[in-house]
C-alpha positions in Angstrom: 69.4 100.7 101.6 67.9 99.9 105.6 71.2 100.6 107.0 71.4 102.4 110.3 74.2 104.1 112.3 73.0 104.8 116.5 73.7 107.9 117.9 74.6 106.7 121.4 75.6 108.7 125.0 75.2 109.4 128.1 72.2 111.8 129.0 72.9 115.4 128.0 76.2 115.1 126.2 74.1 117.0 123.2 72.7 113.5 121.0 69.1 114.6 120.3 70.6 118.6 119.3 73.0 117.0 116.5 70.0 114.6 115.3 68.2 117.6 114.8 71.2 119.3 113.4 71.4 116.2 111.2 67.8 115.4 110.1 66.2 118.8 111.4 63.4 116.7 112.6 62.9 118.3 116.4 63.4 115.5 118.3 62.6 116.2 121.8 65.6 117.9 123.7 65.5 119.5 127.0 68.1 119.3 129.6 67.5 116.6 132.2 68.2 112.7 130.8 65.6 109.9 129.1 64.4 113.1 127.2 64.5 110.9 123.7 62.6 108.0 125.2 61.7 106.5 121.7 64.6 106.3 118.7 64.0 108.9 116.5 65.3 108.0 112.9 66.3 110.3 110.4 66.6 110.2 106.6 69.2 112.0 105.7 70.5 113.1 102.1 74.6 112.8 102.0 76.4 116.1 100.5 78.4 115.2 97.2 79.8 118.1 95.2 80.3 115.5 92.3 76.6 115.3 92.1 76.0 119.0 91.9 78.9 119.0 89.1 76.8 116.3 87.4 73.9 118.4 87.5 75.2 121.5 86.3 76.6 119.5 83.4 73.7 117.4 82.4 70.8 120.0 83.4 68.3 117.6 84.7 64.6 118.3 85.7 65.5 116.4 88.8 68.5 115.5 91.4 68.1 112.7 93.7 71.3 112.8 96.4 71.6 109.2 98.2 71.0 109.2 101.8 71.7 107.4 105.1 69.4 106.8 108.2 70.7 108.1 111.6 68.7 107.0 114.5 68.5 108.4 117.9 69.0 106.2 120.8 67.6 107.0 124.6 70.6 107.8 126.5 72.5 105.0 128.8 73.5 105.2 132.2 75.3 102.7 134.6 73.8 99.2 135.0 71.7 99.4 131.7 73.3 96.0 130.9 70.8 94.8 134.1 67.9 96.7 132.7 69.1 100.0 135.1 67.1 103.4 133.5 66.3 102.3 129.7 68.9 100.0 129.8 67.1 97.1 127.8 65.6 99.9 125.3 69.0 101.3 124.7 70.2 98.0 124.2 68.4 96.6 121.7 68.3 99.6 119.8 71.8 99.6 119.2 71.6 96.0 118.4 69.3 96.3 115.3 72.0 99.7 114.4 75.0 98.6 111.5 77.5 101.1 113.2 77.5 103.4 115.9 78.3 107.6 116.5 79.2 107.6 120.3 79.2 111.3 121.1 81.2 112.4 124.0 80.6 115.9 125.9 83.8 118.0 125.8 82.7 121.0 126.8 81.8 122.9 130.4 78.4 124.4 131.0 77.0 125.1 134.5 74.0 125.8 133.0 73.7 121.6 131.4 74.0 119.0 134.4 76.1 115.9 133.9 74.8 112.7 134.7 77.7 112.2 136.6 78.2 115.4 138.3 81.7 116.7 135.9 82.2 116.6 132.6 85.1 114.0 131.7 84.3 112.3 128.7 87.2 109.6 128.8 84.9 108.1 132.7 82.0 108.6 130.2 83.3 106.5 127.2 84.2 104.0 130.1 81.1 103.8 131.3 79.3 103.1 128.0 81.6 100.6 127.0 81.8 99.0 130.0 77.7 98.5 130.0 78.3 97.2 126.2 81.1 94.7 127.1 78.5 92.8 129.6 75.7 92.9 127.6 77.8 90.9 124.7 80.0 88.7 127.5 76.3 87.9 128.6 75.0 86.7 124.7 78.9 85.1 124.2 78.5 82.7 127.1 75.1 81.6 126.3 76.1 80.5 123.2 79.2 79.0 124.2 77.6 77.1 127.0 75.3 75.7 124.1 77.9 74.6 122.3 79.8 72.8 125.2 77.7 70.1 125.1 78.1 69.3 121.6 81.5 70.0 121.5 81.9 66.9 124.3 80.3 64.6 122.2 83.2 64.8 119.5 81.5 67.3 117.0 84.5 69.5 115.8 82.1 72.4 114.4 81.3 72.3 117.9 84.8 72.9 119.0 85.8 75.3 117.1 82.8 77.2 117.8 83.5 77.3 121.5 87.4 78.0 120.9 86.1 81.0 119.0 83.9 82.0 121.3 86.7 81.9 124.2 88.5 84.5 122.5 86.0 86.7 122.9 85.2 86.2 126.1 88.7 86.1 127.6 89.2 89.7 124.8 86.0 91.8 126.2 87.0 90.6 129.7 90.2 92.2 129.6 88.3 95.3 129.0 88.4 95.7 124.9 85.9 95.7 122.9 84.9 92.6 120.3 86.0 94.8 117.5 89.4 95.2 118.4 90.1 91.4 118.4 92.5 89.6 115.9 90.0 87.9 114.5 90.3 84.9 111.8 87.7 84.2 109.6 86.2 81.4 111.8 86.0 83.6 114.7 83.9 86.1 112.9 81.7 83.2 111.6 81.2 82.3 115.0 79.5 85.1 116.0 78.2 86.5 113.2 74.4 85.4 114.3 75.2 87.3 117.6 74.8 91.4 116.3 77.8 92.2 119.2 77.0 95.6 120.5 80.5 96.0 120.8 81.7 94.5 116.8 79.7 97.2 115.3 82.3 100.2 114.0 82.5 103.5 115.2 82.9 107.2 114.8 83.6 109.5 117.9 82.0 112.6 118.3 83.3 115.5 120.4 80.8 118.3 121.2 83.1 121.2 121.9 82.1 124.9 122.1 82.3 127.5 119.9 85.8 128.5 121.1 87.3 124.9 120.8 85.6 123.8 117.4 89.2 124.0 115.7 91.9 123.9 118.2 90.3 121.4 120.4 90.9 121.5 124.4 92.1 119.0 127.3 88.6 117.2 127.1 89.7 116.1 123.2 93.2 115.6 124.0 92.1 112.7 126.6 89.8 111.2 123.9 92.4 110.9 121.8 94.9 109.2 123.8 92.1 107.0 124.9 91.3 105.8 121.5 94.4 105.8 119.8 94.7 102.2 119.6 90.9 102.0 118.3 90.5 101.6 114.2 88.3 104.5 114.8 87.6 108.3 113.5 87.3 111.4 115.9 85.3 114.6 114.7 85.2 117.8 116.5 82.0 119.5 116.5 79.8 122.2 118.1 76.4 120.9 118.3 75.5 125.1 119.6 76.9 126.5 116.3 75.7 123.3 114.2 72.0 124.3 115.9 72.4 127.8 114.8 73.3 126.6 111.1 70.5 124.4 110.6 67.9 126.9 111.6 68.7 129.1 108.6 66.7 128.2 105.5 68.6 130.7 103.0 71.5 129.0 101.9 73.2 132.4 101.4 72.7 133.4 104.9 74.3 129.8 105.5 77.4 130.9 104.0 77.8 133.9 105.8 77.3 132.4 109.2 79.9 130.1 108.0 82.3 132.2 106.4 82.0 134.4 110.0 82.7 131.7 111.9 85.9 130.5 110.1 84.3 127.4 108.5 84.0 126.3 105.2 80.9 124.5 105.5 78.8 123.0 108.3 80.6 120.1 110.8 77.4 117.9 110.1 78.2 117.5 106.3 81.4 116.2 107.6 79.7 113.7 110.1 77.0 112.7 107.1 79.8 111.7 104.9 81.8 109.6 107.9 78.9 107.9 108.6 78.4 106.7 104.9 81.9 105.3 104.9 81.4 103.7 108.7 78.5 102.2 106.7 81.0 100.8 104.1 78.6 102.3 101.5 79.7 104.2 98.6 78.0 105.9 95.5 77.7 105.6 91.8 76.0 108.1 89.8 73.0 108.1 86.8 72.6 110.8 84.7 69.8 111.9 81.8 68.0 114.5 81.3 65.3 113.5 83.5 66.9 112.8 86.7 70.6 113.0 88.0 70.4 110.0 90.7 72.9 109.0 93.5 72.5 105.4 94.7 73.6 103.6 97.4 75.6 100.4 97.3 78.1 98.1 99.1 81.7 98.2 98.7 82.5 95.7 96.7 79.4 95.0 95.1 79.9 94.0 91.3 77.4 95.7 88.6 74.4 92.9 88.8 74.1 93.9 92.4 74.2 97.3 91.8 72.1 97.6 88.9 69.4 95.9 91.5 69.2 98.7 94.0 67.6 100.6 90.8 65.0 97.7 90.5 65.1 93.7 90.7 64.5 93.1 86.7 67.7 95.1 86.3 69.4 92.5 88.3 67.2 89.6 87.0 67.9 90.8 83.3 71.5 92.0 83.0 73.7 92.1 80.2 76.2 94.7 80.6 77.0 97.8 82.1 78.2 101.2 80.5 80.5 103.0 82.4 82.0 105.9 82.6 84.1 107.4 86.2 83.3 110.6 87.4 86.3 112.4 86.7 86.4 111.8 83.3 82.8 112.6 82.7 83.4 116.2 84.8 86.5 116.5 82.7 85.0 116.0 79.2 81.7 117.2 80.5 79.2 115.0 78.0 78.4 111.4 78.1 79.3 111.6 74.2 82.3 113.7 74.9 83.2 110.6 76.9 82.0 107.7 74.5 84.1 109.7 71.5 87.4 109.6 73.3 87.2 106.2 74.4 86.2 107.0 78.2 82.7 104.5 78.1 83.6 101.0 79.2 81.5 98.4 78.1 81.5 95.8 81.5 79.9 92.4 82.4 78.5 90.9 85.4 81.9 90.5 87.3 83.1 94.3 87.1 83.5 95.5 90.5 81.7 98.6 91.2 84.2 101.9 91.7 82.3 104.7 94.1 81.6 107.8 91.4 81.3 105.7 88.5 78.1 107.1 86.2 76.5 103.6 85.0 74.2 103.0 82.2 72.7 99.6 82.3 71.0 97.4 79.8 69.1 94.5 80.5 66.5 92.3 79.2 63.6 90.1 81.3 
């Protein structure tokens, strides 16, 4: 599925080192600001043990995990909402982004310049959301002024349009962001055709050094005060350490690194499997002898839907859907373990997908 989450930040808070510990593509990264001038995007396969458990039961010749693309955005400094540094680029790469990963720099190195001269990531958040806020004020009020007009002549779309559209307005002026707002149904419809910078969800990222990747520091602690109100996730990682990790091809000598560093496995896997979730995506499973496959889906998506990201006749052609959930299928260990005791569920075109369920469908075009 072509849905993206945006690594977004100011210059040198560590965005292009944890794409690379993400996708270990080598994006550019150096240490003065504009280094990623281009997005970089990443396909990236999402860690599920209850694939590997899948696997080891059903022996496959092949494993497909699911994946999510991470792109990385040219860092934003003040004024970008008027086109100030990449301001324009940045901008409309977030726009055509589903959710964002806004990583904040919570850690002091001499050796890294700030944009900004200090490290204090709460000024920094400020400053990004502040350049988002005008952006969308500025696409808000062109549609609402549109709307005006019609709304005089009696049209009561119209008006509730423009009512809609206030709330915004008079939310993000007030310094919020369009996600935090109340919303009813009706507002949402309104500006649903507008891809708000700020309506997009979000994860928060703090880079922390090695020494801080557990406890945390005072850098953290403001982030989360600043945030707390926000429907929002924070993870601590160490972009350094993560750098490290990634550079080591044996999966043993993985471990080890881990194991020396306290961890039980590597703060990216962590990040991968937020993002997903920020996505609203989950995962249901096939498995045969030729191929264990994860695939991607909705929430919410009932089995027709699903059975479509497989291929389009699936879709066209459905009839029904065996099922059987992943815990009962690691439990009993066999697909006929599970259809013996009753654990296959025979489901039509209204069943509701559930994330781990391993699906067998049948169809006919």
């Amino acid at each position: 599925m072509a849905l993206q989450c945006g690594i977004v930040g100011l210059p040198n808070v560590g965005k292009s080192t944890l794409f690379n510990c993400l996708s270990r593509a080598k994006a550019q990264s150096a240490n003065y600001p504009f280094c990623t001038i281009e997005p970089n995007i990443g396909i990236i396969s999402v860690p599920d043990v209850r694939m590997d458990r899948l696997a080891e039961l059903v022996k496959p010749e092949k494993v497909h995990p699911t994946t999510v693309e991470i792109v990385d955005i040219a860092g934003l400094v003040k004024g970008a909402s008027k086109g100030e540094g990449l301001g324009n680029k940045f901008l409309s790469n977030i726009r055509e982004t589903n959710a964002i990963i806004h990583v904040l720099r919570c850690f002091e190195d001499d050796n890294i310049v700030h944009v900004d001269g200090s490290v204090n990531p709460v000024r920094d958040k400020e400053t990004i959301d502040f350049e988002l806020q005008l952006k969308d004020l500025e696409t808000i009020e062109k549609k609402r002024e549109k709307h005006i007009k019609i709304a005089k002549s009696g049209n009561k779309d119209a008006q509730k349009i423009v009512s809609s559209l206030e709330k915004y307005i008079s939310h993000i002026e007030s310094g919020k962001s369009a996600r935090s707002l109340d919303a009813t149904d009706s507002d949402l419809e309104s500006i649903q055709d507008l891809h708000l910078l700020t309506s997009k969800p979000i994860l928060y990222v703090c880079n922390v050094d090695e020494n801080t990747m557990k406890s945390g520091n005072k850098h953290v602690d403001a982030v989360k005060e600043v945030v707390k109100d926000e429907d929002a996730e924070i993870l601590l990682i160490a972009t350094a350490i993560e750098s490290e990790i990634s550079e080591l091809d044996d999966f043993e000598e993985q471990q080890m690194f881990l194991e020396e560093m306290g961890l039980k496995k590597p703060g990216v896997h962590h990040l991968i499997q937020s993002t997903y979730k920020l996505l609203n995506l989950q995962t249901y499973f096939t498995a045969g002898v030729k191929e264990v496959r994860a695939w991607t889906i909705t929430k919410g998506m009932k089995a027709p839907q699903a059975a479509g990201v497989i291929h389009t006749d699936f879709e066209k052609g459905f009839i029904r859907a065996e099922v059987i959930s992943y815990n009962d299928f690691s439990t009993l260990e066999s697909e006929l373990a599970c259809k013996e005791s009753g654990k296959m569920k025979i489901q039509g075109k209204d069943y509701i997908v559930e994330d781990g369920d391993v699906m067998h469908f049948l169809f006919n075009v």
